[in-house]
C-alpha positions as CSV (number, residue, x, y, z in Angstrom):
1,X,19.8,-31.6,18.9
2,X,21.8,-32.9,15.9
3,X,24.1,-30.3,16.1
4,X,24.4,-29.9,19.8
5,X,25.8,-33.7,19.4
6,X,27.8,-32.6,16.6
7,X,29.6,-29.9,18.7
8,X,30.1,-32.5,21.4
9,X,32.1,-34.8,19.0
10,X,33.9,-32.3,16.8
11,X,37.5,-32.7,17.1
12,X,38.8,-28.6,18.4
13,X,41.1,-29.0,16.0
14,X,38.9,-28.7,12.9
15,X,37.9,-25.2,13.4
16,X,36.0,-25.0,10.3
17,X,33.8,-27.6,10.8
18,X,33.3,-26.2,14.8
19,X,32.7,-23.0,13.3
20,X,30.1,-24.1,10.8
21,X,28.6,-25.9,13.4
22,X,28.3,-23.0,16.0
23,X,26.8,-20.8,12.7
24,X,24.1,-23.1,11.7
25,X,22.8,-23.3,15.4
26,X,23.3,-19.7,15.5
27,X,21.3,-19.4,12.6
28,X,18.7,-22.1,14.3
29,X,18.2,-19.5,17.5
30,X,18.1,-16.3,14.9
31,X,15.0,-18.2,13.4
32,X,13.5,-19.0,16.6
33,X,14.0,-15.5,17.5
34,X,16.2,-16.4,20.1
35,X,19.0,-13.4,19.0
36,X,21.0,-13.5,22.5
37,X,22.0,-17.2,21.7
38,X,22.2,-16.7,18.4
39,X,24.9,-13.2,19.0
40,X,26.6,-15.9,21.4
41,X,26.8,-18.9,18.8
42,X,27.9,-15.9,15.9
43,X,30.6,-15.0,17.9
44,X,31.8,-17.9,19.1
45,X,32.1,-19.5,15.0
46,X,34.3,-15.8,14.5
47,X,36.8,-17.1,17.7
48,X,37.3,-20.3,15.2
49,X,37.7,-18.7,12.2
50,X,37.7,-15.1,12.7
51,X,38.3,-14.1,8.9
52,X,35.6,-15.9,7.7
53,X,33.4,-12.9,6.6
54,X,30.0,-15.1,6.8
55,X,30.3,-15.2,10.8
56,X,30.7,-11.2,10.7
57,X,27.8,-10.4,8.4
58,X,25.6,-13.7,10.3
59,X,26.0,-11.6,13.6
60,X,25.9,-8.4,11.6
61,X,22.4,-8.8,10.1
62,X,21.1,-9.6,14.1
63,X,22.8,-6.1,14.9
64,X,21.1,-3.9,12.4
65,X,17.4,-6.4,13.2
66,X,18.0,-4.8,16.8
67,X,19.1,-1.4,15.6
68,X,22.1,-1.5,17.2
69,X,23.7,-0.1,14.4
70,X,27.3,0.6,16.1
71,X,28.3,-3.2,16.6
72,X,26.6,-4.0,13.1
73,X,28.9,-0.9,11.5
74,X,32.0,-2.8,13.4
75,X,31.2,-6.2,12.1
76,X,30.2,-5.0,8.4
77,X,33.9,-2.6,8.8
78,X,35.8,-5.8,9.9
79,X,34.7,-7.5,6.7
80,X,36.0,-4.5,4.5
81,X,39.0,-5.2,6.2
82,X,39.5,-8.7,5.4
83,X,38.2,-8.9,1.9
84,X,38.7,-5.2,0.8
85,X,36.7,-6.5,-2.9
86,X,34.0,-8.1,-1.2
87,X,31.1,-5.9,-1.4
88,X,29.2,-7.2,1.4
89,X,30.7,-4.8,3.9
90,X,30.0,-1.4,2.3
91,X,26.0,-2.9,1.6
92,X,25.9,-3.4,5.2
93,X,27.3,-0.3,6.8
94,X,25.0,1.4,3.7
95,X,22.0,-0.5,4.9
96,X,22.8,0.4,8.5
97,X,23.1,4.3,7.2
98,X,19.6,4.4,5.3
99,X,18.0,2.6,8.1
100,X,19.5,6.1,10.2
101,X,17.9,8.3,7.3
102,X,21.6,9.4,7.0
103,X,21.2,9.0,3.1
104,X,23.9,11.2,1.8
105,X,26.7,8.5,3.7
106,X,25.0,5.5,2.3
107,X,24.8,7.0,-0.6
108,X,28.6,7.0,-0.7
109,X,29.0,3.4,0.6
110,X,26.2,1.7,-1.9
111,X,28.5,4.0,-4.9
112,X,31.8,2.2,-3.2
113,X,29.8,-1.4,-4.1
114,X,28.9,-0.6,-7.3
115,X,32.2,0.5,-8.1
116,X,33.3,-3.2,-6.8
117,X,30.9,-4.9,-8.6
118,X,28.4,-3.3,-11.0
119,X,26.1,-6.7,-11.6
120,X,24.8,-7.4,-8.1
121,X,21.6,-6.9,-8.1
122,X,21.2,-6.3,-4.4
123,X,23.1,-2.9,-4.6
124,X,20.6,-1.3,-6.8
125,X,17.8,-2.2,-4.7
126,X,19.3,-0.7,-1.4
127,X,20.8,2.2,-3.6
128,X,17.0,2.6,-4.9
129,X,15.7,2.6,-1.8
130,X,18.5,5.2,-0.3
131,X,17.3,7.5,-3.6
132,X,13.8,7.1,-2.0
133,X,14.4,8.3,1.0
134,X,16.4,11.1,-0.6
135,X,13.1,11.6,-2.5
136,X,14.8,11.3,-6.2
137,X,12.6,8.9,-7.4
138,X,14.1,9.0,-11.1
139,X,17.4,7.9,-9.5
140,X,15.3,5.5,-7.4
141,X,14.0,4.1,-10.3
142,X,16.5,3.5,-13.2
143,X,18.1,1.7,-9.7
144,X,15.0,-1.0,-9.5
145,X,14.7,-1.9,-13.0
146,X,18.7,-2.1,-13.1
147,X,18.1,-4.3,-10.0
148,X,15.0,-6.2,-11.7
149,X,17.2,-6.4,-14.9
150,X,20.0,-8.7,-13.4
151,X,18.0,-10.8,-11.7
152,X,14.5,-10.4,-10.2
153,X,15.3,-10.0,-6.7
154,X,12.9,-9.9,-3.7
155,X,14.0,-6.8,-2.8
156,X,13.5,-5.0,-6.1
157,X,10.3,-6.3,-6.8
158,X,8.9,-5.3,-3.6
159,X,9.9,-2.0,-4.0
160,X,7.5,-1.4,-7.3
161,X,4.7,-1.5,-4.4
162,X,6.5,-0.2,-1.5
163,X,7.7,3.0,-3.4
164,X,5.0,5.2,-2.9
165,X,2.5,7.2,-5.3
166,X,5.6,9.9,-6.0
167,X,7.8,7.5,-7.7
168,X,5.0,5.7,-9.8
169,X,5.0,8.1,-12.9
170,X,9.1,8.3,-13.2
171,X,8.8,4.8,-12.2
172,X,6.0,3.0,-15.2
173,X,8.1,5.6,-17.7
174,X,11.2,3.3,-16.7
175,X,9.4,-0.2,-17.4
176,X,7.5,1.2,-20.3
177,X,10.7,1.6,-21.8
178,X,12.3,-1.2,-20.7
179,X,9.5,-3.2,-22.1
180,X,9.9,-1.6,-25.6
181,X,13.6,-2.1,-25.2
182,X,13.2,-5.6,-24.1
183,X,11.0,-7.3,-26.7
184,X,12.0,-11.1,-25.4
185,X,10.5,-9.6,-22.0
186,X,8.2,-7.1,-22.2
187,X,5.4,-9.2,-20.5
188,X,7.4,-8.8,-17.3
189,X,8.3,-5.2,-17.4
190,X,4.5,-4.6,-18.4
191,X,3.4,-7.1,-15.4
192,X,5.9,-4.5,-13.2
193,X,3.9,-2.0,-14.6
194,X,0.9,-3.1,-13.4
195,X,2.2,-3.6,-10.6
196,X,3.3,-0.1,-9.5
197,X,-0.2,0.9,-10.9
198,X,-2.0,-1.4,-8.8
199,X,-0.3,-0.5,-5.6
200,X,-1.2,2.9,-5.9
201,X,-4.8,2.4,-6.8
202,X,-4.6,3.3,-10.3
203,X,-6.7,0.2,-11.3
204,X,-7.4,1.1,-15.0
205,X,-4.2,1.9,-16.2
206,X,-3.0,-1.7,-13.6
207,X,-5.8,-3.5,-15.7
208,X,-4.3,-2.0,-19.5
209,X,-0.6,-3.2,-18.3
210,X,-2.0,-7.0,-16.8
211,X,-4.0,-6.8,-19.9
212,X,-1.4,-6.4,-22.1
213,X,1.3,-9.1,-20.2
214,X,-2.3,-11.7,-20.5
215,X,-2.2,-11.0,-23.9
216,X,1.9,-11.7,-25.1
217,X,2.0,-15.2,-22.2
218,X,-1.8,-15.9,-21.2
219,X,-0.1,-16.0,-17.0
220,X,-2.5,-17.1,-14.7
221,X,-0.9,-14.6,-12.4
222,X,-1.6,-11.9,-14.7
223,X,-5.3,-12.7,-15.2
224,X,-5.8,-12.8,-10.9
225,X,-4.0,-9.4,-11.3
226,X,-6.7,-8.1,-14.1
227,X,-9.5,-9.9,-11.6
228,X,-8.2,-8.0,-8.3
229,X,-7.9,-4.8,-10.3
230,X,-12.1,-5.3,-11.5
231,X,-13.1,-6.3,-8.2
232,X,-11.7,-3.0,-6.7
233,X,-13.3,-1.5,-9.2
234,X,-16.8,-3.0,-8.2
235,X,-17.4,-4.9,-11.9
236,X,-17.8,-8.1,-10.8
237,X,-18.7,-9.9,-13.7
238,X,-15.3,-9.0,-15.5
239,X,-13.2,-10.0,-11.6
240,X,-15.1,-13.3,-12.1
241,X,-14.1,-13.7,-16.1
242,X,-10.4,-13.4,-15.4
243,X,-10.4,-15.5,-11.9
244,X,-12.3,-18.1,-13.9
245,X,-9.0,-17.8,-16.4
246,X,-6.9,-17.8,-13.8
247,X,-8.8,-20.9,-12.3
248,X,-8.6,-22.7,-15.9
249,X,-4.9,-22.0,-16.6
250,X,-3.7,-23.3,-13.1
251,X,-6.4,-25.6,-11.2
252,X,-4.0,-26.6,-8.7
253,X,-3.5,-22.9,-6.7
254,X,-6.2,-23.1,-4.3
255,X,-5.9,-19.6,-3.4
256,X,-7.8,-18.7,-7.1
257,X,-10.8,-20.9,-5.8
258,X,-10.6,-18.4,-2.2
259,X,-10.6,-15.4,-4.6
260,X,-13.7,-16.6,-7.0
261,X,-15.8,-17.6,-3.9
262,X,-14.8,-14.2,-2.4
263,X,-15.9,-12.1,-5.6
264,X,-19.0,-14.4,-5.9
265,X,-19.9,-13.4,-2.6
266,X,-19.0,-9.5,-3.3
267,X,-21.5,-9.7,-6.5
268,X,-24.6,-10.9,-4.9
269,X,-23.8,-14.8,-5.7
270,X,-24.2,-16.4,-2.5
271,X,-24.9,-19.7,-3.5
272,X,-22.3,-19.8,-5.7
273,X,-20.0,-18.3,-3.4
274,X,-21.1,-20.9,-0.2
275,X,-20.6,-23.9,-2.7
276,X,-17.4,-22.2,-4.0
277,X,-15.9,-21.9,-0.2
278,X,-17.4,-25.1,0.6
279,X,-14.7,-26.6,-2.6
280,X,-11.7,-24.2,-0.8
281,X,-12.4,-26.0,2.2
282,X,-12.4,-29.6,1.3
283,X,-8.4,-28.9,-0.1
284,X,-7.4,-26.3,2.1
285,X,-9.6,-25.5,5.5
286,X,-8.6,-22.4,7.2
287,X,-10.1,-19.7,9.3
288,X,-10.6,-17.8,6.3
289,X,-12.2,-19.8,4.3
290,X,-14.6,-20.5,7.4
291,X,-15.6,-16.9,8.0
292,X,-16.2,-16.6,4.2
293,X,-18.8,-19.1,3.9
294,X,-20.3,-18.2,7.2
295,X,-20.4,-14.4,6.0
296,X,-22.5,-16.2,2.8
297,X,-24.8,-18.2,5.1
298,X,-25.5,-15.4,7.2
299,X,-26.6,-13.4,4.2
300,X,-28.7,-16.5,3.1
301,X,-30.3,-16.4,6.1
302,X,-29.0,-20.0,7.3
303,X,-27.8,-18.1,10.8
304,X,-27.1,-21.4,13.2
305,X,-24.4,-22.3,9.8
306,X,-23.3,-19.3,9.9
307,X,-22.8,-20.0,14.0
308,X,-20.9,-23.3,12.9
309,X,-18.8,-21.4,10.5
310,X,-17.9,-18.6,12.7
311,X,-16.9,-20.8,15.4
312,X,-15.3,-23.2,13.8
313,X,-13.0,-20.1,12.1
314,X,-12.5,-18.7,15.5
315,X,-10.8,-21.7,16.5
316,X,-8.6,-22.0,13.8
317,X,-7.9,-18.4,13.6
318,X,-8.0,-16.8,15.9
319,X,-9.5,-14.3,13.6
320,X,-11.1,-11.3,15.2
321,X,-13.9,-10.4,12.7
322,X,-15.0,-14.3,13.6
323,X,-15.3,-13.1,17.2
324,X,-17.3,-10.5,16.1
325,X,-19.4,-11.7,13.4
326,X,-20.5,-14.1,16.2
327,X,-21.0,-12.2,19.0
328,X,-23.6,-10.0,16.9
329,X,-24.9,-12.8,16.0
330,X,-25.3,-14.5,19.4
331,X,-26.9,-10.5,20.5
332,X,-29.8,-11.0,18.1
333,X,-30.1,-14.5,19.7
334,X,-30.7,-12.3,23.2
335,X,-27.3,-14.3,24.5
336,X,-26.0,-11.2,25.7
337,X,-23.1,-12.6,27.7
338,X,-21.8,-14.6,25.2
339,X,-21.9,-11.9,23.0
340,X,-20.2,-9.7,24.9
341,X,-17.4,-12.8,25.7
342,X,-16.9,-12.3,21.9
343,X,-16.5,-8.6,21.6
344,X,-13.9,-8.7,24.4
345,X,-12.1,-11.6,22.9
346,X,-11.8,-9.2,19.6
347,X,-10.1,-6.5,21.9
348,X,-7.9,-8.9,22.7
349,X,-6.8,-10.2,19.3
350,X,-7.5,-6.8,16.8
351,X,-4.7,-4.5,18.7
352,X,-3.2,-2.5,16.2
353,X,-5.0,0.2,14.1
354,X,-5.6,-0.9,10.5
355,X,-7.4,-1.4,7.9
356,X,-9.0,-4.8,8.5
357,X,-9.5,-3.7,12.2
358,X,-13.0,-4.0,13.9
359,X,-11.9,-3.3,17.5
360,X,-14.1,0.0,16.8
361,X,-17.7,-1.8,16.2
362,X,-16.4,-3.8,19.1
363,X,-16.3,-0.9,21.5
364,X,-19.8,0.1,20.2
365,X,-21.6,-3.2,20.6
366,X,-20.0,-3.0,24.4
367,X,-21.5,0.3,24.5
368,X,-18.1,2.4,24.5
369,X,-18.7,4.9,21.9
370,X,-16.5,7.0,22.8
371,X,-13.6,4.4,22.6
372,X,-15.1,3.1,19.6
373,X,-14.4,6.7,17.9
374,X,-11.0,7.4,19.2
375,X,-10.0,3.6,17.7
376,X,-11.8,4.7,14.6
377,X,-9.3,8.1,14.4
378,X,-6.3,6.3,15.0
379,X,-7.4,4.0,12.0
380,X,-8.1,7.4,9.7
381,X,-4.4,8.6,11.3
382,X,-2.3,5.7,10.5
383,X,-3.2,5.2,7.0
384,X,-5.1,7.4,4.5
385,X,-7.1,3.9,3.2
386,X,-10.5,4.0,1.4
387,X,-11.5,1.1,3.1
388,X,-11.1,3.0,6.7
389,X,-13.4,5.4,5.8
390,X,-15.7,3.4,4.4
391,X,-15.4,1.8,8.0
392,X,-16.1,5.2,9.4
393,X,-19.2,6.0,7.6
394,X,-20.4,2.4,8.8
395,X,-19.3,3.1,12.4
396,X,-21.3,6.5,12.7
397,X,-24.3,5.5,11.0
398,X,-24.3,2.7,14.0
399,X,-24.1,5.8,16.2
400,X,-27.0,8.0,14.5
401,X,-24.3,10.4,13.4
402,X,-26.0,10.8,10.0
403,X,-24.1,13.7,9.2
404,X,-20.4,11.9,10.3
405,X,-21.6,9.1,8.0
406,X,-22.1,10.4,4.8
407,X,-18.5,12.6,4.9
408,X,-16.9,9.7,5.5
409,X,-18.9,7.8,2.8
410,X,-18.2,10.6,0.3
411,X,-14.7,10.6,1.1
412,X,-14.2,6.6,1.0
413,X,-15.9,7.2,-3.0
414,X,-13.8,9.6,-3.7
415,X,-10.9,7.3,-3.0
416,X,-12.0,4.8,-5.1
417,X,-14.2,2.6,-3.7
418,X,-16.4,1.2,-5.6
419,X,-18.4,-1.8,-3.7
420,X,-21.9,-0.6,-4.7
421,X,-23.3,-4.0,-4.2
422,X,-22.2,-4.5,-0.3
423,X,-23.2,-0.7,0.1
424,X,-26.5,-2.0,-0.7
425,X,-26.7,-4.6,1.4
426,X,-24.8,-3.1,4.6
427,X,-26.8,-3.2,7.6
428,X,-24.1,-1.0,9.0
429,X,-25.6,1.9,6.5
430,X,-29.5,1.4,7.1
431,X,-29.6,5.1,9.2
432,X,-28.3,6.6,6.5
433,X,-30.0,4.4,3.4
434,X,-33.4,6.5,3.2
435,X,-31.7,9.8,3.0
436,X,-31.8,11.6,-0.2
437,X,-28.2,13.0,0.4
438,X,-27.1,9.0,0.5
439,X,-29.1,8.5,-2.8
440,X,-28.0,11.7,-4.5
441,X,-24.3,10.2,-3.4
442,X,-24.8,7.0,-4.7
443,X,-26.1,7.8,-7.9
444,X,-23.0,10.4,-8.7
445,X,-20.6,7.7,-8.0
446,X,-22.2,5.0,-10.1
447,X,-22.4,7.0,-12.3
448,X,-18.9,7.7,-12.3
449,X,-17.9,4.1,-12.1
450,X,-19.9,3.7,-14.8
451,X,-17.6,5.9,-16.8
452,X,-14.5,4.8,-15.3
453,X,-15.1,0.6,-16.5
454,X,-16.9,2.5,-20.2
455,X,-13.3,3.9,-20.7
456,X,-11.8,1.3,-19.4
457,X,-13.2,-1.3,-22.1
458,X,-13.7,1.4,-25.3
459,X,-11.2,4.2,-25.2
460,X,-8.5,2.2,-28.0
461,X,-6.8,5.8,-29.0
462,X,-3.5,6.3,-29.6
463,X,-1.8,9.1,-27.9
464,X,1.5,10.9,-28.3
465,X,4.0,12.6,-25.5
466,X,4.4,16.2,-25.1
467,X,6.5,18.3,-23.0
468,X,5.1,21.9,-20.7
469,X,7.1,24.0,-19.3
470,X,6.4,25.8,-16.1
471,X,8.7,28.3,-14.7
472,X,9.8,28.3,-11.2
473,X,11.7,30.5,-9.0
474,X,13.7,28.8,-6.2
475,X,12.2,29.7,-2.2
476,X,14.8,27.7,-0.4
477,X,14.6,23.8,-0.8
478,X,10.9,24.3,-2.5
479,X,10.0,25.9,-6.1
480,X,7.5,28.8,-6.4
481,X,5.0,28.3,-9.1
482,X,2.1,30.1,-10.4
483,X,-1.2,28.2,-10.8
484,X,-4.9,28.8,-10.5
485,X,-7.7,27.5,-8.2
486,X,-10.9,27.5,-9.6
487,X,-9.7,30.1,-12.0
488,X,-8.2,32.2,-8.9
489,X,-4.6,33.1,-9.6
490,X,-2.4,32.5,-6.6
491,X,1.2,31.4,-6.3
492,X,2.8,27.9,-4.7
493,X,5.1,26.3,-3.4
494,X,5.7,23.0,-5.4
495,X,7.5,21.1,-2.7
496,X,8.6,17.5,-3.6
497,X,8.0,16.4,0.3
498,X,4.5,17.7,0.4
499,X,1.8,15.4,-1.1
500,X,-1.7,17.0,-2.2
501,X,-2.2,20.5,-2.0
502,X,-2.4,22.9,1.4
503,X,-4.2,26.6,1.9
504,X,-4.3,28.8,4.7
505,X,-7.6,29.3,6.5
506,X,-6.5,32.9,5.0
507,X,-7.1,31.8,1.4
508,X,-10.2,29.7,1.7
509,X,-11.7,32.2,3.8
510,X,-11.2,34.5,0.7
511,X,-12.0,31.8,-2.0
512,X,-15.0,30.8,-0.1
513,X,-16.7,34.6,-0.1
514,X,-16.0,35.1,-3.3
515,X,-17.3,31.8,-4.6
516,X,-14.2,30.5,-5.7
517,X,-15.5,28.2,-3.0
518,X,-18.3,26.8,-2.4
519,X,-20.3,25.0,0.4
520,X,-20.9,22.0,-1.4
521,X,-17.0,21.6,-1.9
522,X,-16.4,21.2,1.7
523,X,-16.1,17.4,2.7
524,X,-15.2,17.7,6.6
525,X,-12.2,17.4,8.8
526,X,-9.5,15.7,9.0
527,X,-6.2,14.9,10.7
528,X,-3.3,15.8,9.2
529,X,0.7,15.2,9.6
530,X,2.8,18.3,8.6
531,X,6.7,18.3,8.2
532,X,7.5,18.7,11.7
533,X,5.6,15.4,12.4
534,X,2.9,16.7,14.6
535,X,-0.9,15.6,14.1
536,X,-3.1,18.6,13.1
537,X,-6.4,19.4,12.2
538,X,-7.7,20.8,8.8
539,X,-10.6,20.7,6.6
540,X,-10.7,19.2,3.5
541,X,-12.4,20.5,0.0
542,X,-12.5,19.6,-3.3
543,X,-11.1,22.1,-6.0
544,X,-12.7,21.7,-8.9
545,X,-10.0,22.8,-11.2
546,X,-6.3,23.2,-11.2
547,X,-4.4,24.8,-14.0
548,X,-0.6,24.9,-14.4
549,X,-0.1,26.9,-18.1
550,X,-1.8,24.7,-20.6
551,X,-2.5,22.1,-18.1
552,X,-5.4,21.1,-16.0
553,X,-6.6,19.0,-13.2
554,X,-10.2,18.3,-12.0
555,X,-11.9,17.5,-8.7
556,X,-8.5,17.4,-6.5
557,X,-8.7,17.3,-2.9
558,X,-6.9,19.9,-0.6
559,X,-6.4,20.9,3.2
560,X,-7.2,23.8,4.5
561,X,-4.6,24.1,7.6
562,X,-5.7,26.2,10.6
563,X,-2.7,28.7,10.9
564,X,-3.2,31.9,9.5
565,X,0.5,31.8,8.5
566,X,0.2,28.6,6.7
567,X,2.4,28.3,2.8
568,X,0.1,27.4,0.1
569,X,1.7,23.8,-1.0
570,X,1.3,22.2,-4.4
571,X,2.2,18.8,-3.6
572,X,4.1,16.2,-5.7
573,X,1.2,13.3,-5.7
574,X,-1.1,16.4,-7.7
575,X,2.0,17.4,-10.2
576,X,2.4,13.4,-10.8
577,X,-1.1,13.3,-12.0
578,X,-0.2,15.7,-14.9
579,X,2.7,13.8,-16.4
580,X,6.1,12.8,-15.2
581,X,8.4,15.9,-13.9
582,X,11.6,17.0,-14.2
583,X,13.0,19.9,-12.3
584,X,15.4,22.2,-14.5
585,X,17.5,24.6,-12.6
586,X,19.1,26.0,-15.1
587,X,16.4,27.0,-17.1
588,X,14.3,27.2,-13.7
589,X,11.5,25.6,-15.1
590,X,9.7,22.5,-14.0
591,X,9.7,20.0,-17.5
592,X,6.4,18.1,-17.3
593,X,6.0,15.4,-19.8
594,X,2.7,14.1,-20.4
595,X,0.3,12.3,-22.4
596,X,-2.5,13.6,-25.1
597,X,-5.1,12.0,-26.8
598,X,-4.7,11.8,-30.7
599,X,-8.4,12.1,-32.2
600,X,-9.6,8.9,-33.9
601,X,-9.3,9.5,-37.9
């Protein structure tokens, strides 16, 4: 309205002001989502002052949001033409090019920028993320921490989550360095750190970086880091320690209060955890905070709270797992209609496949199995998440698939998770609790998480880098390697688009007569996405050892693909977990650098 009257009082003649006018209410329908007005605002502040590059990139940026990458390339081109210095067209068209997947032309444009201006920060981070998508992640990342290194952008920092578990090891070297380099700063760099770790659920070594940032600047941020990373982990007591020192170093972020009540909850603590929520929601009620307490009441038995809780989230929210949690709820009650109102109401809000989905127990309670199973594959599809799987094991125990369950179980462990305590309080799981395979797989993982947080809290030695060298020779884009698979000598293809390692039904077959295989390897189907992009099916097993020279690997999964014809793949997650790599084609020799352990004197 204000600036609707200013456009009706503006004197035509003062074009700058008319056209600063039209921009701002340009930018007011962009923000409202409104782009058709907004384009017609944009355009008409470029008929006032048409070289004012702001109006071009304003109406550019709507462009690219709607892909329409030719009119964006025209409006980021036109601002080359009127400010040939001016970086901001070459960023665009670049941006507009990687968004494409035409990486080798932005490549060129973001290298024009940087030739303009080599301290903008901005051109590093779209440069890094072009070098991603080339799939050079050391190029990718001596671009982020240049990018961090100038001045903490957005953009930069959200690429230390966002760039994927085949940049982390080129990417921590980077910050490790930077951090030994940067001694005024080395909290941040090792808080970076932590955060690549973290994002690719490598919760230890996240906990020794956050550990070590807690320990140069006591951040509250960094102890809610080191809490997260535990409370993946399942050790409660040490999530609650740091949130507690989170809590104590900054009282006023209510969020830390959400997160205690949330781990209390997770360790058993349900008093705690309903008069922790209970504090959350006297400063900051949401539909969170109202399905977490009534999640504790239910547990504590007070069900018509719980009721309260759940409703009270559900209007607030709307938050689908409030629908459900209440409609299960109002089943055991006998209100069968109201129960099944809920459920549909969940179908409603929960449309998109992910993680924190429940449309799938949905479906079962309204008795469409079937539906419930094809959600649950599209969740397993869209994103290779622990938690899904864990979701799957729940969903077919519900079912009486007994045998569905405990795959899915094992393969959710294997993933890292680590939630013993809801595990053993999971209704979902009761089908499957009395089982001795269920037992026998419980036991081997706590046992393992017991190692995992003993190492975590004792191992203090030092180690010291050293360098293998593994020779190669070149099969097209891809490297040819020799390895062995439980001690079987086969040749692969070490392929840096590829991610764990693929085998013919050809070589499993042969593995698995000759007990370079065996049954209790096998851990069940699964879809898979090869490089065409089609969805296929394989079977996964666990390979208990791979070797690569002097190197080693245990207990790493693999697909077998069903094609006969199938190339055995070594992909570039597994080679990551050995050390950081550098591909030498003149000496044709993949350069791994990694860590050993230097024996305690």
């Amino acid at each position: 309205m204000a600036i609707n009257s200013a456009l009706k009082t503006l004197p035509s003649k003062n074009k700058g002001w008319v056209a600063s006018a039209y921009k701002k209410r340009g930018d007011v329908y962009a923000s409202l989502e409104d782009t058709v007005k907004a384009i017609s605002d944009y355009t008409a502040a470029i008929k006032e002052t048409p070289e004012d590059v702001d109006m071009y990139n304003a109406r550019g940026q709507i462009y690219y949001e709607h892909h329409d990458y030719f009119k964006s390339d025209a409006d980021y081109q036109k601002i080359i033409s009127l400010e040939q210095g001016n970086t901001l067209g070459y960023l665009g068209i670049g941006r507009n090019l990687t968004a494409q997947k035409k990486y080798a032309e932005a490549l060129s444009k973001y290298n024009d920028a940087i030739k303009l201006d080599q301290n903008n920060a901005q051109t590093y981070a779209l440069r890094a993320e072009n070098y991603l998508g080339l799939k050079k992640y050391i190029e990718a990342s001596d671009d982020i921490v240049t990018s961090l290194g100038l001045d903490n952008g957005d953009h930069a920092f959200s690429l230390l989550s966002n760039a994927g578990k085949d940049a982390k090891e080129p990417l921590v070297a980077k910050l490790k360095v930077k951090s030994d380099l940067d001694a005024a700063q080395a909290d941040r760099w090792l808080y970076y750190a932590g955060i690549v770790c973290e994002s690719n659920e490598d919760y230890h070594r996240a906990i020794t970086f956050y550990k070590k940032t807690f320990e140069k600047s006591s951040s509250d941020v960094a102890a809610d880091r080191i809490s997260s990373c535990y409370e993946e982990l399942g050790d409660y007591q040490n999530a609650l320690n740091y949130i507690n020192k989170a809590v104590e170093l900054d009282s006023t972020d209510d969020d830390y209060i959400y997160e205690k009540a949330n781990i209390e909850l997770e360790a058993g603590q349900i008093d705690k955890s309903i008069a922790t929520s209970s504090k959350y929601i006297q400063k900051s009620p949401d539909c969170y905070s109202y399905y977490l307490r009534g999640w504790a009441r239910e547990r504590n038995g007070d069900i018509d709270g719980a009721m309260e809780d759940y409703s009270t989230s559900a209007a607030l929210g709307p938050y689908a797992y409030s629908y459900f949690c209440r409609g299960r709820i109002q089943l055991k009650k006998g209100n069968r209609d109201a129960a099944i109102k809920d459920f549909n109401q969940v179908l409603l809000i929960d449309t998109i496949p992910t993680p924190r989905s429940c449309t799938q127990y949905a479906y079962f309670y309204l008795e469409q199995k079937e539906k419930a199973k094809d959600w649950m594959a599209k969740m397993l599809a869209k994103t290779n998440d622990k938690a899904n799987n864990y979701d799957a094991a729940c969903l077919y125990s519900l079912m009486g698939e007994k045998d569905s369950a405990l795959v899915h179980l094992r393969t959710s462990l294997d993933k890292g998770y680590r939630d013993f305590s809801h595990i053993s309080r999971d209704n979902d799981l009761d089908n499957i609790r009395n089982l001795s395979a269920f037992k026998a797989l419980i036991d081997e993982y706590q046992a393992k998480a017991k190692v995992e947080v003993e190492v975590d809290e004792k191992d203090k030695g030092n180690y010291i880098n050293k360098v293998a060298e593994i020779p190669f020779t070149r099969v097209g884009t891809a490297y040819k390697v020799k390895c062995k698979i439980n001690g079987l000598p086969l040749f692969f293809l070490f392929d840096t688009g590829a991610c764990d390692i693929s085998l013919s039904n050809v070589e499993a077959s042969f593995m698995l007569k000759n007990n370079y295989i065996s049954p209790q390897d096998i851990r069940g189907k699964q879809d898979y996405q090869v490089a065409s992009g089609e969805i296929v099916e394989g079977t996964r097993v666990n390979i208990r050892n791979v070797s690569l020279g002097n190197l080693s690997l245990q207990n790493v999964e693999a697909s077998v693909m069903n094609d006969q014809n199938a190339p055995l793949l070594l992909g570039q997650s597994v080679m990551n977990r050995l050390g950081h790599i550098e591909i030498d084609n003149e000496k044709h020799v993949l350069r791994i650098t990694y860590q050993e352990k230097v024996a305690k004197k």
